[in-house]
C-alpha positions as CSV (number, residue, x, y, z in Angstrom):
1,X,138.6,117.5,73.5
2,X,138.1,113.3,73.1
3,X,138.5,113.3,77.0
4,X,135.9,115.9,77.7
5,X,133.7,114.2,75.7
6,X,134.1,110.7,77.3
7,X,134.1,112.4,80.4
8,X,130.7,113.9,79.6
9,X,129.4,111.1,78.9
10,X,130.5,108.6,81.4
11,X,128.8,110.8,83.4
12,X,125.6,111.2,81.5
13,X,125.1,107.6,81.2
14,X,122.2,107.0,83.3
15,X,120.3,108.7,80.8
16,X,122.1,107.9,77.7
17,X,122.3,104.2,78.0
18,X,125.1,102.3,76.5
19,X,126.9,103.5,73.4
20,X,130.0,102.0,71.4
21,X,132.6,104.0,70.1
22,X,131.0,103.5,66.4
23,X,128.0,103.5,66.7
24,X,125.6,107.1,67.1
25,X,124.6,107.9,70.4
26,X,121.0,107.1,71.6
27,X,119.8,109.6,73.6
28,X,116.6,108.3,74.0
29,X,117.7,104.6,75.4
30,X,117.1,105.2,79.2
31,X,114.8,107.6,78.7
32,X,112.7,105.4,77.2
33,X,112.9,103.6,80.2
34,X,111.7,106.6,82.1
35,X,108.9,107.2,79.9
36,X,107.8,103.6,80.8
37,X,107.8,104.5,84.6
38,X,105.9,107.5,83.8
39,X,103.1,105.6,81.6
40,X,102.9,102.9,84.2
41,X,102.6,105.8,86.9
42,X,99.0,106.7,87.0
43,X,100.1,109.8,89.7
44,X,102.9,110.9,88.1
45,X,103.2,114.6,88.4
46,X,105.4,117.1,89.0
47,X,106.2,119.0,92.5
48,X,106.3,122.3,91.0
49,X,106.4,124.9,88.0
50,X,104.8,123.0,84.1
51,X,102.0,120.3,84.7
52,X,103.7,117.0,83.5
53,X,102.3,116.7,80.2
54,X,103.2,120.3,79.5
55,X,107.1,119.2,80.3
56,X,106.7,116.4,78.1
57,X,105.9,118.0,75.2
58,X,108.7,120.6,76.2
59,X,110.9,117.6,76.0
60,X,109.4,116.8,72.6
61,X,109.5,119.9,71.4
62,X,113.5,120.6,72.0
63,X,114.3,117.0,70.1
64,X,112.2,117.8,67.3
65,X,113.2,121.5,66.5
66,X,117.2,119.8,66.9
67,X,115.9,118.5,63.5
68,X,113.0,121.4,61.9
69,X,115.2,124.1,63.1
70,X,114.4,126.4,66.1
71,X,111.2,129.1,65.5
72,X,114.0,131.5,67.1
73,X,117.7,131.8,67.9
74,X,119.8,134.0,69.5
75,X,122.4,136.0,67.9
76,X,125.5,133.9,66.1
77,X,127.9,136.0,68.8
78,X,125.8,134.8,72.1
79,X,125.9,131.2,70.6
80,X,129.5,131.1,69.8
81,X,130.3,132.5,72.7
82,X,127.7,132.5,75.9
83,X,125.5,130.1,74.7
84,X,128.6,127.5,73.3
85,X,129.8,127.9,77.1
86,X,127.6,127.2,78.8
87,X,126.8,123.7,76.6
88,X,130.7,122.9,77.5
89,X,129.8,123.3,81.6
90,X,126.9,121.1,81.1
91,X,128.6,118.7,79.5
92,X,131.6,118.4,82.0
93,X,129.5,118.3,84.6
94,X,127.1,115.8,83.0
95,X,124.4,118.5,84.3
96,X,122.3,120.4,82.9
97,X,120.2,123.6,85.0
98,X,118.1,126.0,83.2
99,X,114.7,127.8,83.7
100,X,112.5,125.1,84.1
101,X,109.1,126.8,83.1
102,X,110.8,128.4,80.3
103,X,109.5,127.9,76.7
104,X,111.4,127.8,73.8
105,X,111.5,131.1,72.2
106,X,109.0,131.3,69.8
107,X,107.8,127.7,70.5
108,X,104.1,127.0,70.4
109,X,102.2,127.3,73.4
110,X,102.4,123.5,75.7
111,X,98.7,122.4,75.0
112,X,99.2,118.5,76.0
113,X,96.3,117.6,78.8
114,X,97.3,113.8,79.5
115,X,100.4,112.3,80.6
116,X,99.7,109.7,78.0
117,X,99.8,112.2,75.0
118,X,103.3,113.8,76.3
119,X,104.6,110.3,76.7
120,X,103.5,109.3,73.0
121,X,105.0,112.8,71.7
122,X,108.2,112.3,73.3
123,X,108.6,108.7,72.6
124,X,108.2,109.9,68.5
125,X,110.2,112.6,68.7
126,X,113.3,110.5,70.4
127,X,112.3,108.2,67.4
128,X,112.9,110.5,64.9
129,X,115.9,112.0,66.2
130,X,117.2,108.2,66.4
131,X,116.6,107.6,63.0
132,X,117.7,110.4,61.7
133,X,121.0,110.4,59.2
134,X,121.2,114.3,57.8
135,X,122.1,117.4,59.1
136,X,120.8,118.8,62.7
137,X,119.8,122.2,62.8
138,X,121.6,124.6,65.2
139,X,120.3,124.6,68.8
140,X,118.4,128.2,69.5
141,X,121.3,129.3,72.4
142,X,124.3,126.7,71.6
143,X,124.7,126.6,68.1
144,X,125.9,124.0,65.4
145,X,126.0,120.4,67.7
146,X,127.1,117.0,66.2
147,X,124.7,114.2,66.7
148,X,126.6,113.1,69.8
149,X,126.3,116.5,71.6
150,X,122.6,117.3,70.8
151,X,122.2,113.5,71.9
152,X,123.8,114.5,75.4
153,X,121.9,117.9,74.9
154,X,118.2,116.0,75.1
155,X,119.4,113.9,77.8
156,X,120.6,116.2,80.1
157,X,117.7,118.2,79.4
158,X,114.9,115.6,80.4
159,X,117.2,114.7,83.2
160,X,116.9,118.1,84.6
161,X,113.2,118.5,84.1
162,X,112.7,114.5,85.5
163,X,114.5,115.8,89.1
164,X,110.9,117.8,89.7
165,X,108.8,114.8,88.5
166,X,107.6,112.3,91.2
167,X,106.3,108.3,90.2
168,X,104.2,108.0,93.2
């Protein structure tokens, strides 16, 4: 399991930044670093699907109900099984590939109009999640994740939605 998890991330670096052994993952130290681009991008957008603000505050939205707890989840069988499996494929293959115009179920409607605003709301909520020392609530499809895994979770999750979102 300890090599899986290196493995994953090893491989999930880019977006992870460096982490020690002993010390909590930060999921939010390259893409920080993104967010950066994107503020200093005045034409960021993205090439298809959610308007880039609206993807941000997706973004925000998954990291801060990792520690509110999800508006709705699926059933404790789909987690533990479907929903647990398909968490363990994205992190072996450091990729994750979902519905990219999918809300979160039962998520407030994406209202964000600036790229500025979604930057802002993503940058807290990687804050909070950063700071944060108690319990995580259990992801809507994958269940009960450690810190580490709902750190690779976010990351791999604005990794996927940043492959549809161009700088220039």
């Amino acid at each position: 399991m300890k090599r899986r998890t290196l493995l994953a991330a090893s491989v999930a670096a880019p977006l992870l930044g460096t982490a020690h052994a002993d010390a909590p993952p930060r999921a939010s130290a390259d893409v920080r670093k993104w967010l950066d681009a994107l503020a200093a991008s005045p034409k960021a957008h993205t090439r298809e699907g959610w308007a880039l603000p609206q993807v941000l505050e997706h973004l925000a939205q998954s990291v801060n109900f990792s520690l509110d707890g999800f508006p709705e989840a699926k059933s404790a069988f789909f987690q533990s099984t479907a929903g647990s499996a398909a968490f363990a494929v994205f992190k072996w293959r450091g990729k994750m590939s979902h519905g990219l115009t999918e809300p979160i179920p039962g998520a407030p409607a994406l209202k964000l109009l600036t790229v500025s605003d979604g930057v802002q709301t993503l940058r807290a909520a990687l804050a909070r999640f950063d700071s944060h020392t108690g319990a995580l609530k259990p992801h809507f499809a994958y269940g009960t994740l450690n810190k580490a895994d709902y750190a690779l979770a976010h990351a791999l999750h604005v990794q996927n939605h940043a492959e549809r979102v161009v700088l220039g």
